[in-house]
N, C-alpha and C positions, 0 to 999 in steps of 0.2 A: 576747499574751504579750509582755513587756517584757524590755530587757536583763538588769536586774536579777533578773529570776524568773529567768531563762535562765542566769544568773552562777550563783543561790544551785542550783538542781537540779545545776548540774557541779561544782560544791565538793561537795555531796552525794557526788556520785560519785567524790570525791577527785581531782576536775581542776578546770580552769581555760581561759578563752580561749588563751591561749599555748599548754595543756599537748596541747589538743584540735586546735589548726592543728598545732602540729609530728607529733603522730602521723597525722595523715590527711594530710600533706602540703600545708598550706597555710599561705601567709602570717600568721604572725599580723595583722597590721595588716589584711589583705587580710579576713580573719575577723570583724573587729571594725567595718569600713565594712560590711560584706554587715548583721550583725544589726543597726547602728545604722540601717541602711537599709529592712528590711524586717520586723525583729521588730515585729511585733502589728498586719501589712496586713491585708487579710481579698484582695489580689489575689496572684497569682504571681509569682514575677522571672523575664523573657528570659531574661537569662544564663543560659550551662551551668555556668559557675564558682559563679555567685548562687545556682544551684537546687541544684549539687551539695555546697556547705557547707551549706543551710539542711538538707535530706534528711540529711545525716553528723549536722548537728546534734542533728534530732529524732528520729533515731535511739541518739542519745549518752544523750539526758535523758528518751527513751519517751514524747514528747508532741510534737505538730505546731507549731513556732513557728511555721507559718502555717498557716491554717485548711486543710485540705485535704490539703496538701503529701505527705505519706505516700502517701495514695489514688493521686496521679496519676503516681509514679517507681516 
């Protein structure tokens, strides 16, 4: 999954990058480095910050931006 699929499912839901970090409490920019980072890996991210945006994320849009991700938090 790409930034862009990932952008149009949260406009869907009437958000956006920004609208999604400030209510889960995280950086936007901070937001926008994690999915340009890891959106459409087939591995996991280290980080707890990396893992706990992408997890808020695929849970915002009801689809895993990374393969797995859901199953393993």
């Amino acid at each position: 999954m790409n930034k862009r699929y990932i952008q149009a499912r949260l406009i869907e839901r009437g958000s956006n990058f920004r609208r999604f970090a400030l209510e889960h409490g995280y950086h936007p920019r901070t937001v926008l480095q994690v999915v340009d980072r890891w959106a459409g890996r087939q591995d996991l991210p280290r980080g707890r910050l990396s893992f706990a945006i992408l997890r808020d994320l695929s849970e915002a849009i009801d689809q895993d931006v990374t393969p797995g991700l859901r199953d393993v938090a």
